[in-house]
C-alpha positions in Angstrom: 88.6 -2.1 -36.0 86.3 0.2 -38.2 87.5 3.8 -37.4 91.0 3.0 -37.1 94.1 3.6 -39.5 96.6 1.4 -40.1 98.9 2.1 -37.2 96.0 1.6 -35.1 94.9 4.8 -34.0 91.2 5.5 -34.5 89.8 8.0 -36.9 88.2 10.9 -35.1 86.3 13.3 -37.4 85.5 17.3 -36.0 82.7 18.4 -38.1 84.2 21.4 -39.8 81.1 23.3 -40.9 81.4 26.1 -38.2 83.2 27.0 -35.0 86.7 25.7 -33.0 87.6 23.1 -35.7 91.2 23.7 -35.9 91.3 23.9 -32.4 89.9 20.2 -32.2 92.0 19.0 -34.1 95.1 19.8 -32.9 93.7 18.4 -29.3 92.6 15.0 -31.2 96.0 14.6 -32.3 97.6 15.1 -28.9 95.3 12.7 -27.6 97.2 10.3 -30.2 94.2 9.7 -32.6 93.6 10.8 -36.2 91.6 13.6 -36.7 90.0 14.4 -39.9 88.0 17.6 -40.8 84.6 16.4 -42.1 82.6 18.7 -44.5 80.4 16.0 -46.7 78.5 13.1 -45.3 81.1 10.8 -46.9 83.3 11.7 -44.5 81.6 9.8 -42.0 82.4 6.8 -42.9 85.1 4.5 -41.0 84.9 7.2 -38.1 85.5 5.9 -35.1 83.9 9.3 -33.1 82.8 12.7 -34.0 83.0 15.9 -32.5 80.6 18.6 -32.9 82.3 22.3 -31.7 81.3 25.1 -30.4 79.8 28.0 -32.8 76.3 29.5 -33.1 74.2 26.5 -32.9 71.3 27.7 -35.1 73.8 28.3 -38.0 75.8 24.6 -37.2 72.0 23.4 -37.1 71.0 25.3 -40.3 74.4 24.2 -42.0 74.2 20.5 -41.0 70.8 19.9 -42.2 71.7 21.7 -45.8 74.5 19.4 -46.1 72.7 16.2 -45.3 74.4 15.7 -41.5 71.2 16.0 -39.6 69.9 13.1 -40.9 73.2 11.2 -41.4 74.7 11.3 -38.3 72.3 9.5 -36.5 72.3 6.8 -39.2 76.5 6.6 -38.2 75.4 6.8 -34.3 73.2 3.8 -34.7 76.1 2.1 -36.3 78.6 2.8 -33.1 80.0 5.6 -33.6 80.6 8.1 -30.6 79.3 11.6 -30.8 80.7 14.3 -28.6 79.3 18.1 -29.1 80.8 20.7 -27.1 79.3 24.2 -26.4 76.8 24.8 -29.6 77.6 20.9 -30.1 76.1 20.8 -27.0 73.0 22.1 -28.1 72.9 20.1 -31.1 72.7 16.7 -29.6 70.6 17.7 -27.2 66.4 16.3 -27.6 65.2 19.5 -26.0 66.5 23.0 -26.4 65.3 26.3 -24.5 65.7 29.0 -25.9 66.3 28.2 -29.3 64.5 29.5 -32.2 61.3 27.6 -33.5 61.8 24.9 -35.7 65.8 24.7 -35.1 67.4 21.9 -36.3 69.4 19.5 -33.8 70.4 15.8 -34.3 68.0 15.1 -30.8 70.3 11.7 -29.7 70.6 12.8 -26.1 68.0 12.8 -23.5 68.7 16.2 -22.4 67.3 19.7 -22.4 69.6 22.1 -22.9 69.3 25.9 -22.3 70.4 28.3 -25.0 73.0 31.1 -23.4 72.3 29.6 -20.0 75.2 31.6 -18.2 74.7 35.0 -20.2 76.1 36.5 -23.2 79.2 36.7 -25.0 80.2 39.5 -22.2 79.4 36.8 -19.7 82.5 34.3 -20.5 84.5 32.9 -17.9 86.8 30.2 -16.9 86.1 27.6 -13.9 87.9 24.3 -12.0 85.9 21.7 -12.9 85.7 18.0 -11.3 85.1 15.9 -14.1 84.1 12.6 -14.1 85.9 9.9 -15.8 89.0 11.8 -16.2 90.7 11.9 -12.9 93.3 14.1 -12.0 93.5 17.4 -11.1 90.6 19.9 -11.7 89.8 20.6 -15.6 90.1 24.1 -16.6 86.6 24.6 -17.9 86.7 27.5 -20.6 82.9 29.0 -20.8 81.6 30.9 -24.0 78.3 32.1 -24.1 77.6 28.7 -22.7 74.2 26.6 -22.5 73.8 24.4 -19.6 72.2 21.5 -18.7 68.5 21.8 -17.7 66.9 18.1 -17.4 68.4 14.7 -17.6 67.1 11.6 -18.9 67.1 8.2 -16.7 69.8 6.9 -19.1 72.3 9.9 -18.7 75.0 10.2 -16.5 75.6 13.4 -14.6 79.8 14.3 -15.0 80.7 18.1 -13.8 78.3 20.3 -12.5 79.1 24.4 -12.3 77.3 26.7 -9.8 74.6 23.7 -9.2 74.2 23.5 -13.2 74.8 20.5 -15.0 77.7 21.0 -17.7 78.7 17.6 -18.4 77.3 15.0 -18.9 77.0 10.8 -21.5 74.4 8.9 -22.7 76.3 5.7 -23.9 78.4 6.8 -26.7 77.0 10.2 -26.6 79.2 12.9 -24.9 78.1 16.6 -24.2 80.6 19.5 -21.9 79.1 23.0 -22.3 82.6 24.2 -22.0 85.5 24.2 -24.6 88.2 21.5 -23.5 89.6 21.9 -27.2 90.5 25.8 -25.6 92.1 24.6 -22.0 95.4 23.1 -23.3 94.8 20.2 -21.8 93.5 16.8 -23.6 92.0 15.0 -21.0 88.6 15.3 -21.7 89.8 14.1 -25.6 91.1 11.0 -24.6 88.1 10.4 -22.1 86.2 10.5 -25.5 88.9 8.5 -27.0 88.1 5.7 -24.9 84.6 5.9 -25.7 85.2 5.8 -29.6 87.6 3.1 -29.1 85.0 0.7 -27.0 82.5 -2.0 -29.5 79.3 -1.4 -29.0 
């Protein structure tokens, strides 16, 4: 299977430009798949998923388009392989952003609109039970960091945690997007939820 190494575990890149990469990492590699830290658009290939992480998501959007990911992620998307962005990753993915800065630059793959700091500032962090969809189980600690929510969804997207009647989870196909940090919870659910995503054909 493309994305896989030779003990059969599949590839899963964190796209190490900005933000919690190491922290990803370490989570992909409990969830028993290979993570790889991707910095050129080589990288890419053979991946079986990608994780955007959390950061400042005008500089991840600034340093993505310098280095050519803005245009060659989607290329790898339309190929099969997942995308998950996460906080700022979040953002990212998203088709519609409020309160970002004119012109920003986002990859646009998910029919959502996300809002820009939607639960307050840096000051404003907090942690929540979530009940998440998909993963089962008891609640997911849901660490929040200057987080955006959810706004709108698109007919094609599929609602998975909410947060004080505010949509912070939520997939589009092979397109995954939590406004909070599951790399940050100890807990690597919500990895191999993506996990099974990368690993299905599309």
């Amino acid at each position: 299977m493309a994305g896989s190494s030779n003990s059969g575990a599949p590839r899963i890149g964190v796209l190490a430009l900005q933000g919690a990469v190491s922290e990803h990492l370490d989570a992909v590699r409990a969830a028993r798949a290979v993570p790889v830290a991707v910095r050129r658009v080589d990288q890419l290939a053979g991946l079986a998923g990608l994780i955007i992480p959390g950061g400042e998501s005008t500089v991840i959007g600034r340093l993505a388009q310098e280095h050519g990911f803005v245009e060659a992620i989607p290329k790898e998307a339309a190929r099969g392989m997942a995308v998950w962005g996460t906080c700022a990753g979040l953002i990212f993915l998203a088709k519609d952003i409020k309160g970002g800065l004119p012109g920003q630059p986002r990859l646009g793959l998910m029919d959502i609109t996300a809002v820009r700091n939607g639960f307050g500032r840096q000051v404003d962090s907090f942690e929540a039970d979530l009940a998440v969809g998909g993963i089962g189980g008891r609640p997911f600690r849901g660490v929040f960091i200057r987080a955006p929510y959810i706004e709108q969804v698109g007919a094609g997207v599929e609602v998975l945690a909410e947060f004080d009647g505010k949509v912070v989870a939520a997939r589009q196909g092979r397109l995954l997007a939590t406004a909070f940090h599951p790399e940050l919870a100890g807990d690597a659910r919500v990895h191999r939820y993506f996990l099974g995503m990368a690993r299905k054909t599309p």
